[in-house]
C-alpha positions in Angstrom: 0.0 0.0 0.0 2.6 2.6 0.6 4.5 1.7 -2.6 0.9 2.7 -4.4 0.5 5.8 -1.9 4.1 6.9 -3.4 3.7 6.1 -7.2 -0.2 6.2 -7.4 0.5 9.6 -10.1 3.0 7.7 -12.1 1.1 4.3 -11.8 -1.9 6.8 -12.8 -0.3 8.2 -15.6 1.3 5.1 -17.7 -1.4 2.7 -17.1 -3.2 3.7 -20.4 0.3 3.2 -22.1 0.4 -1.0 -20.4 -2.7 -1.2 -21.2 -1.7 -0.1 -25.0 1.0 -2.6 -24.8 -1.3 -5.4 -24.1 -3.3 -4.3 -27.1 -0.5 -3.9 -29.3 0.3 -7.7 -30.0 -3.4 -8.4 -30.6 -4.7 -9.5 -34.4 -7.4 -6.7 -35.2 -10.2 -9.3 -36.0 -9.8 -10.0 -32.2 -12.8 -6.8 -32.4 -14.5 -8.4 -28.7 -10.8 -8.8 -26.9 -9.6 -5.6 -27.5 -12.4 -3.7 -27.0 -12.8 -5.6 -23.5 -9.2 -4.9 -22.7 -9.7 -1.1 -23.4 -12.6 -0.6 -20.9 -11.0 -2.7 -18.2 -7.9 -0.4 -18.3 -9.9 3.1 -19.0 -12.3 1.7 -15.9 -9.4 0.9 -13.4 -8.0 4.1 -14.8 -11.0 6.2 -13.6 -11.1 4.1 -10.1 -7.0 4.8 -9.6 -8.1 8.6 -9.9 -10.6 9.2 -7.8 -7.7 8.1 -4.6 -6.5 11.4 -4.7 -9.7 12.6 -4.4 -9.9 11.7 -1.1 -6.3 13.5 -0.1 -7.5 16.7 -1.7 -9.5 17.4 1.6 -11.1 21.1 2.0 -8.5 23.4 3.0 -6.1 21.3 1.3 -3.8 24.3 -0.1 -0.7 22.2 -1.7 0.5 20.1 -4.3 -0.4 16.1 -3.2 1.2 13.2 -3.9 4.2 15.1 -5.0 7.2 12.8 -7.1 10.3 14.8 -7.4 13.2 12.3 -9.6 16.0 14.4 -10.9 15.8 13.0 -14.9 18.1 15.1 -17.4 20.6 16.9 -15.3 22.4 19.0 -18.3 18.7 20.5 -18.7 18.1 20.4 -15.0 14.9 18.4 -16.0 12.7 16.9 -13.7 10.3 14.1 -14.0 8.0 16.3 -11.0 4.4 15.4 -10.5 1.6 16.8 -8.3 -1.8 17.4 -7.5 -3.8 19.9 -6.1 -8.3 21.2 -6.0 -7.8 22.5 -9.2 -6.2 19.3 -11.0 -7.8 16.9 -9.7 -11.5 17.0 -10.6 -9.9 17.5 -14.4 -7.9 14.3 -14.4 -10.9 12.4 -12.6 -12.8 13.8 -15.8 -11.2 12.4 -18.7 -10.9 9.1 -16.5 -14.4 9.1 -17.0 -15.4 10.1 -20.1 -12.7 7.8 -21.6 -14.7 4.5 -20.9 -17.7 5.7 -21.9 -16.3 6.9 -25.1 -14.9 3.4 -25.9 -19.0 2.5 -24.8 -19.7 4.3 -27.6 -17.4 3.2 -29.9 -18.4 -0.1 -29.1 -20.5 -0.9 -32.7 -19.6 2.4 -34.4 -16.2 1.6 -35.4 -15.4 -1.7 -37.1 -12.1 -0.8 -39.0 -8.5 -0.9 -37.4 -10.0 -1.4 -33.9 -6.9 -1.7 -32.2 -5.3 1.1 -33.6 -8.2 3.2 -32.6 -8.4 2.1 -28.7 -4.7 2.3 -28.9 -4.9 5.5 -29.8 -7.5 6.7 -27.2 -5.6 5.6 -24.1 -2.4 7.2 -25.4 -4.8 10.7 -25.2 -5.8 9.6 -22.2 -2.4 9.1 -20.9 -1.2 12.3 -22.9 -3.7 14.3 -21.0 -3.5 13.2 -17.3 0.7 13.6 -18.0 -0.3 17.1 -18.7 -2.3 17.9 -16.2 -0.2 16.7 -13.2 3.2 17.9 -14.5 4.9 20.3 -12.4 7.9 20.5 -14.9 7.1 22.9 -17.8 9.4 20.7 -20.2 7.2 17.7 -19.5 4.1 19.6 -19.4 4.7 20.9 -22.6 5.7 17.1 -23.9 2.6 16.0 -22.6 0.4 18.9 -23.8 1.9 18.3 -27.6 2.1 14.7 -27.2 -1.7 15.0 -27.4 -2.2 16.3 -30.6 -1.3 13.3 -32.3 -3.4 10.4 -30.8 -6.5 13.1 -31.4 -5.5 14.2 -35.1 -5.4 10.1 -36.0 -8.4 10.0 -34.4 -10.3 12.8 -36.7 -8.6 12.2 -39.6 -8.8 7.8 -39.8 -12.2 7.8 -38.5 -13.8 10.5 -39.1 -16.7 11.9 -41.4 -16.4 14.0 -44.5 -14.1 16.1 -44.7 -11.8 14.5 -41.7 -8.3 15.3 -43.6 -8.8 18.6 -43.4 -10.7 18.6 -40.2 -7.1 17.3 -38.9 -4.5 18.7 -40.1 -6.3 21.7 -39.1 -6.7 21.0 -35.9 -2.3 20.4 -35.9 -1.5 23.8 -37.8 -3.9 25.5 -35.5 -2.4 23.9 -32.4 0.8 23.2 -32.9 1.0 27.2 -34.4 0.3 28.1 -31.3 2.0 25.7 -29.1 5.3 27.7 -30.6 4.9 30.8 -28.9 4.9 28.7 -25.2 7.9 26.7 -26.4 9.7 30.6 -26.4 8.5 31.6 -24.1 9.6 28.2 -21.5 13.2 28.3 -23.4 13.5 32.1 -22.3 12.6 31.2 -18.7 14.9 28.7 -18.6 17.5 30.0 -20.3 17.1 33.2 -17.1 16.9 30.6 -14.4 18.1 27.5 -15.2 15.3 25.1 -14.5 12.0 24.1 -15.9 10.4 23.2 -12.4 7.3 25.3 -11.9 7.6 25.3 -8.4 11.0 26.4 -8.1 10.3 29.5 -10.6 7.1 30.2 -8.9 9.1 30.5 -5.5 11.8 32.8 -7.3 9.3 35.4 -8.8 7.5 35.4 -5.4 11.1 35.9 -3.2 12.0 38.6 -5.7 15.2 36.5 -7.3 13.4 36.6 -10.5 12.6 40.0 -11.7 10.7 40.6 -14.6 10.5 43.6 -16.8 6.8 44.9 -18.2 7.8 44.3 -21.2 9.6 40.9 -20.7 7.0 39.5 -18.5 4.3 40.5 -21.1 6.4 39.0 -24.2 6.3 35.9 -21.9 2.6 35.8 -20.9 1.5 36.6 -24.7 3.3 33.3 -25.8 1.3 30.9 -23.1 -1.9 32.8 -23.4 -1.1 32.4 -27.4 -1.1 28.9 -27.2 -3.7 28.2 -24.7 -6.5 30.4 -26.2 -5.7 28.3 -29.2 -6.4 25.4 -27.2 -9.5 27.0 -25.3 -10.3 27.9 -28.3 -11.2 31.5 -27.4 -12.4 34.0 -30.4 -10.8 34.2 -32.9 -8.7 31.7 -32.5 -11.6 29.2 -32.4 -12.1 28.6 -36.2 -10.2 24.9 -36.2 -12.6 23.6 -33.3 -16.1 23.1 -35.1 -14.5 21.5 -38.1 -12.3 19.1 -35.6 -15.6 18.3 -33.6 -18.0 18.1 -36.9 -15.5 15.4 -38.8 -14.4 13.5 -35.2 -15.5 10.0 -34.4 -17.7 9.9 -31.1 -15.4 9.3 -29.0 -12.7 11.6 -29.9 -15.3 14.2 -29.7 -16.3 13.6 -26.2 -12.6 13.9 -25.2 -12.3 16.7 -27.0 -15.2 18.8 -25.8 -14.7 17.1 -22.2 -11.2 17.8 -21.6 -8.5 18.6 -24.6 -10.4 22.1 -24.3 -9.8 22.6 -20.6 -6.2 21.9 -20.8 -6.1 25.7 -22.5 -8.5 27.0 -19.5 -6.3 25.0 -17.1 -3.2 26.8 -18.4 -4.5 30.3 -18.0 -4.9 29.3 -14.6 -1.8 27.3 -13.3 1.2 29.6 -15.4 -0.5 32.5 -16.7 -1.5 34.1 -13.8 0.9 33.1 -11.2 3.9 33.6 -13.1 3.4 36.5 -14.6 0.4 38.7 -12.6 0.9 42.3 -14.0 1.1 41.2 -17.9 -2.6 39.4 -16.7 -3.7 42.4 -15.6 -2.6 44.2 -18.0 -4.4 42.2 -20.5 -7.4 41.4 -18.5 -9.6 44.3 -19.9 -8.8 42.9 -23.9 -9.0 39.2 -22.7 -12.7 39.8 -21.6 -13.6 41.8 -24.0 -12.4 38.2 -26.5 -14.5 36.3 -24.0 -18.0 38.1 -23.7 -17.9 38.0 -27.7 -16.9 34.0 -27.7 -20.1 34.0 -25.6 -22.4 35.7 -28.2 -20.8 34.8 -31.0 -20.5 30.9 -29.9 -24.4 30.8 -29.4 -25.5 33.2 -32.3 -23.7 31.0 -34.6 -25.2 27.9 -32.9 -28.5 29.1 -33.5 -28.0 29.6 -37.3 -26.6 25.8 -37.5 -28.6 23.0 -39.7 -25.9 20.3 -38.3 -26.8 18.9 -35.3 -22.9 18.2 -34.2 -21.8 21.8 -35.8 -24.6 23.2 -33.4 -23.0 21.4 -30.2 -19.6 22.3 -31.6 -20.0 26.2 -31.6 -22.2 26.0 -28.0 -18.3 24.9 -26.8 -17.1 28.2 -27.7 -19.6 30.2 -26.1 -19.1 27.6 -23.0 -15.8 28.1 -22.8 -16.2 31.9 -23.1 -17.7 32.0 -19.6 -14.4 30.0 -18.1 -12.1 32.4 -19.4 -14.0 35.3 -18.3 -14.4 34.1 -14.7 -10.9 33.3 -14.6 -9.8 37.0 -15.9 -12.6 38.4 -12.8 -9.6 38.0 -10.5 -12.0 37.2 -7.9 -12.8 34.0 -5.8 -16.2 33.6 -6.7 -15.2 34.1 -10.5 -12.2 31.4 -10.2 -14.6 29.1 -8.7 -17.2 29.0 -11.5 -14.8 29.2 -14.0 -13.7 25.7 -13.0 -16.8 24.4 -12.2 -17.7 25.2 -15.9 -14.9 23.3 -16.9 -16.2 20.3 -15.1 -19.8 20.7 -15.9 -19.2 21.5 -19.3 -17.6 18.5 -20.0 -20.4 16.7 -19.0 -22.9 18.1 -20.2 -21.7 18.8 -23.9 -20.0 15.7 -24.1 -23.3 13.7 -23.0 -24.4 15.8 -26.3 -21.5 14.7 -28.4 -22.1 11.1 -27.4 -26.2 11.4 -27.8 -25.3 13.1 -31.6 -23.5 10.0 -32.2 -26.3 7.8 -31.3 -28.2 9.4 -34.2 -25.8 9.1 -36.4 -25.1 5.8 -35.9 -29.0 4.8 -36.7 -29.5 7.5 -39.5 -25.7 8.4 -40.8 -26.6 12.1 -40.7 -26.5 15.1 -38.5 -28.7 17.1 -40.9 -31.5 18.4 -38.5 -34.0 18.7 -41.5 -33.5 14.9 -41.7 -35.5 14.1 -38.3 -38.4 15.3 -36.7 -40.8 13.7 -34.3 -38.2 11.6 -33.0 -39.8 11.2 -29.6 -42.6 8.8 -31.1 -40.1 5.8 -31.9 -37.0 7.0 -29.5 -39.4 8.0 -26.3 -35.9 7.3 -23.8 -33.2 8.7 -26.1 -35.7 11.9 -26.6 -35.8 12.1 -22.4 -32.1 11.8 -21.9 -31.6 14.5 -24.6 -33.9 17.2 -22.8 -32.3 16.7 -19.5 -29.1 17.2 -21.2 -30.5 19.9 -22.8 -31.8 21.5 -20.0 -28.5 21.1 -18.0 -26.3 22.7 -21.0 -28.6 25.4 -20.5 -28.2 26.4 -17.1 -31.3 25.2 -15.8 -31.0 25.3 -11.5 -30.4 22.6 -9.9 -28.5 21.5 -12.6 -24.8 21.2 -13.0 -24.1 24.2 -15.7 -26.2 26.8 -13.5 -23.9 26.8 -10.6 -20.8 27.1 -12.8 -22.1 30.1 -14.8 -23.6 31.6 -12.0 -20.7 31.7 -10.1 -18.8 32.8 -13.3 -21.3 36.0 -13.8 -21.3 37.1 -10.0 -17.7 37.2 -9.8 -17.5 39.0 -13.3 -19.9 41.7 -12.1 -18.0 42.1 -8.8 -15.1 43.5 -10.6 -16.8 44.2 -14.2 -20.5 44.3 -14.1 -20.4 45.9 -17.8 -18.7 42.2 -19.0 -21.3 40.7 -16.6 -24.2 42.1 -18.3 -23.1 41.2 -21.9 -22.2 37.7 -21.0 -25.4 37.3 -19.1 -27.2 37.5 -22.8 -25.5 34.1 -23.4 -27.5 32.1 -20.9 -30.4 33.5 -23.1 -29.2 32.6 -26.6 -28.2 28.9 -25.0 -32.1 28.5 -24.4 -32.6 29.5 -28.0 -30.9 27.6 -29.7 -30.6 24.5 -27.5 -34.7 24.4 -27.5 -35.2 25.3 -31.1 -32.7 22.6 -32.0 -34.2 19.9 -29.7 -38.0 21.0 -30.9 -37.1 20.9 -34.9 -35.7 17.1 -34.4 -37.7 15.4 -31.5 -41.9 17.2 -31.8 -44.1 17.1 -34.2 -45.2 14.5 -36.2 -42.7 12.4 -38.3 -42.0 13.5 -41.7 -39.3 11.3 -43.1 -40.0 7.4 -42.9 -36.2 6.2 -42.4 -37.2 7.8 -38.5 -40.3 5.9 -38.3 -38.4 2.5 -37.2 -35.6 4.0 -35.0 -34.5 1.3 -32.4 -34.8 3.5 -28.9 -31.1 3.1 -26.5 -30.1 -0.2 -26.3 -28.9 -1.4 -22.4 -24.9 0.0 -23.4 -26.3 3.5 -24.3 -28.0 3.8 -21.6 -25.4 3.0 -19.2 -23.0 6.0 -20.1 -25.7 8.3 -19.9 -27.4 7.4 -17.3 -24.0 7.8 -15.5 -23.6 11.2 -17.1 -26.8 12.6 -16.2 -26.6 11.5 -12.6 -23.2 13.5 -12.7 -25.6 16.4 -14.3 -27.6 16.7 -11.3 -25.2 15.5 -8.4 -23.0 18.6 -9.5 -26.2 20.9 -9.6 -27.3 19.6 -6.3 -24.1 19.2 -4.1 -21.9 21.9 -5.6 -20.1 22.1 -3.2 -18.5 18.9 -2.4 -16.5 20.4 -5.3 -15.7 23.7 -4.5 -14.5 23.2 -0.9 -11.7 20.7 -2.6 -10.6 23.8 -4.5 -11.5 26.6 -2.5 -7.8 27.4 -1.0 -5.9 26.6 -4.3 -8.0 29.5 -5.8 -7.2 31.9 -3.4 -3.0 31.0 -3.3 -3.4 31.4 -7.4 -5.2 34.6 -7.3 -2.6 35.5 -4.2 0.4 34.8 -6.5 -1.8 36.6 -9.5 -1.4 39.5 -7.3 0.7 42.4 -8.4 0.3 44.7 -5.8 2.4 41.2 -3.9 4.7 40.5 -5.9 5.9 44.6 -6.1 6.6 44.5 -2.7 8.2 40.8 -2.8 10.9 42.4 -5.3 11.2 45.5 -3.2 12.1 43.1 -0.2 14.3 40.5 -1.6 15.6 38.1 1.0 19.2 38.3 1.0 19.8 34.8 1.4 18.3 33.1 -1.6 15.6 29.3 -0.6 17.0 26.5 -2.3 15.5 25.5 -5.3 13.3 22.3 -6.0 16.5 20.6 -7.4 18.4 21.8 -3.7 20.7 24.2 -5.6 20.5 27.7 -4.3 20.2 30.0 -7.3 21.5 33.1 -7.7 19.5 36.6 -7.9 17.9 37.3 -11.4 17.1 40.3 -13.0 15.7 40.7 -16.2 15.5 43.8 -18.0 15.3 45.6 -14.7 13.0 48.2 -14.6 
């Protein structure tokens, strides 16, 4: 037990790759085997995460589980892993949604089935790597390791126009995955490590003084890459092609968690390394995410593809994540993470109903259905709750989330507040009109008239989704008590007015750093 208390992260993170391995061997016409290994793993996957779960206790206010092995001393490159509220719930999120995608996947895709589910846990893995890295060379191997299990993904089993869908998806990404690449070589090139930690501790002591102009250089390349990733207007244009032309499962991931690693960013470097060049930017950045809000649903309401529809409702999502995170207020910090959770919930139940349809009718053309409650009477329930929770409807798990969002907004801008409030509006519009045109009314087209209704595997995955739809809605916060404290230390370190006097006050005996090296006093472009 104490050897799985000490490696549970790293025992966490490669167990999608053994479970790969096993796969690997395997002859493809082995369809049943290899789908049945891939659920096992993704299943003891999503029971491994939820230990830590347990250790991120309310008031917990550091990094758990922490694994600190010196790896490539020349680079001073550390294989350095934690956990903390903010982390966790994310990581315990893709655990989930990764069995129930390879649920969904279960009769949809028939061709090169193990390169697919190989595929899937390597995202998995690529993802949770990502997440719990504290080393910003392996967080950015991780982050870019992803791209490639997911563009396979779009661009082998995809839909229509899949090629272009992915390589897309890589310019788009990878583009902006250049400008953090700088930015991490500058600051290690100025301090001489790649630990977060230990350049967090030198900004705050003062030892590492930024310029206004260097530290805004340096924010613009993360925020670059992670607004890319978000995807945050305009930077957004490569997400409703990826989504449109995915398979069901990669979309599920996608929507559930590939876009939060961009929110999750903003939050973990962004602000707390470089806390006047946020600022500074703030008033632009929210400006971006009110009309991401608008825009996302405006566009949404003018969509005749079902999956297109969900697709552009993730930009406007999203648009209320970065705008709570850019409040620089508790309340705000809070909702913007429980959007991230609830979001990928909610829209990726939507992504994985969509799929349903298409895998009876081989369309997402909403003039193709109509009246789809007569022969689908359960699928047509489990859609309107999902509906109604992507929506904001209280009690439900998107309400708290953008509610929390908007009140910390209008604590410190209430004109963004007001604007952004519109959103919740245009979400009912378009949502509803969507779910009237294909499920009332009488049905028009005969291919819907003999539509088999959720067999007992569909109904599994959502029926675990929805439950998570209303548990979040109902016991809030069980979540935000686990993350409570680690908002308050990031908007602490996000602080300027902090870190002024922290470089006016230098210590003059410099902590040691994460390696146990002292390091020396660092100014950059002094001001």
């Amino acid at each position: 037990m104490n050897f799985i208390h000490s490696n549970l992260l790293t025992i966490m993170l490669f167990l999608p790759l053994l479970g790969a391995l096993v796969i690997l061997p395997l002859r493809n016409s082995d369809h049943l085997l290899i789908r049945r290994i891939s659920l096992a793993v993704a299943v003891l996957e999503f029971v491994l995460s939820g230990i830590p779960v347990w250790f991120i206790t309310p008031g917990s206010s550091r990094f758990r589980l922490e694994i600190f092995i010196p790896w490539i001393h020349a680079l001073n490159i550390n294989y350095h892993l934690g956990i903390d509220g903010i982390s966790i719930f994310v990581v315990h999120l893709i655990t989930l949604l990764t069995p129930i995608g390879i649920l969904a996947s279960w009769n949809e895709i028939q061709k090169q089935v193990k390169e697919f589910h190989i595929l899937l846990l390597v995202l998995e893995m690529s993802v949770i790597g990502a997440l719990i890295s504290l080393d910003l060379f392996m967080f950015f191997f991780w982050f870019e390791l992803g791209l490639i299990p997911l563009a396979l993904l779009i661009g082998i089993w995809g839909h229509g126009r899949r090629i272009y869908a992915a390589i897309k998806f890589i310019l788009f990404t990878m583009g902006g995955s250049a400008f953090m690449l700088a930015s991490i070589i500058w600051l290690w090139a100025h301090t001489g490590t790649f630990d977060y930690v230990a350049i967090q501790k030198m900004i705050e002591s003062g030892q590492l003084v930024l310029s206004a102009k260097a530290e805004k250089w340096l924010f613009m390349g993360f925020f670059i890459a992670f607004a890319v990733k978000t995807p945050l207007f305009p930077l957004h244009t490569w997400l409703p092609d990826a989504h449109t032309e995915a398979p069901t499962a990669g979309s599920v991931d996608l929507a559930g968690v590939l876009l939060k690693l961009g929110t999750y960013g903003l939050i973990r470097f962004c602000l707390p390394l470089f806390p006047h060049a946020s600022h500074w930017a703030a008033p632009w950045i929210g400006v971006l995410a009110v009309i991401s809000i608008i825009y996302g649903a405006l566009v949404s309401m003018v969509q005749p593809n079902l999956k297109r529809l969900v697709a552009y409702s993730s930009v406007s999502h999203m648009g209320f994540v970065v705008l709570g995170i850019f409040s620089f207020s508790l309340i705000g910090l809070q909702g913007a993470i429980f959007v991230m959770l609830a979001h990928g919930i909610s829209t990726g139940a939507l992504f994985l109903l969509v799929g349903m349809l298409y895998e009876r009718r081989h369309t997402f053309e909403i003039a193709e259905f109509g009246g789809l409650a007569t022969p689908m009477p359960t699928y047509a329930a489990l859609f309107l709750f999902t509906v109604l929770a992507s929506m904001g409807l209280p009690l439900l798990c998107n309400f708290v989330g953008e509610f929390f969002s908007l009140s910390g907004t209008f604590q410190t801008h209430p004109h963004w507040a007001v604007w952004a409030a519109t959103g919740v509006i245009w979400s009912s519009c378009y949502l509803l009109w969507a779910y009237q045109r294909t499920f009332y009314g009488p049905v028009t087209n005969p291919k819907n008239l003999a539509l088999p209704d959720l067999d007992h595997r569909e109904h599994l995955g959502m029926f675990v989704l929805c439950f998570l739809m209303l548990w979040l809605g109902v016991n809030a916060n069980f979540f935000l008590s686990r993350y409570e404290v680690s908002c308050q230390i990031i908007l602490q370190q996000a602080s300027p007015d902090l870190r002024t006097e922290a470089s006016r006050a230098r210590p003059q005996t410099t902590p040691p750093s994460a390696t146990g090296v002292s390091q020396p006093h660092i100014t950059v472009f002094g001001r």
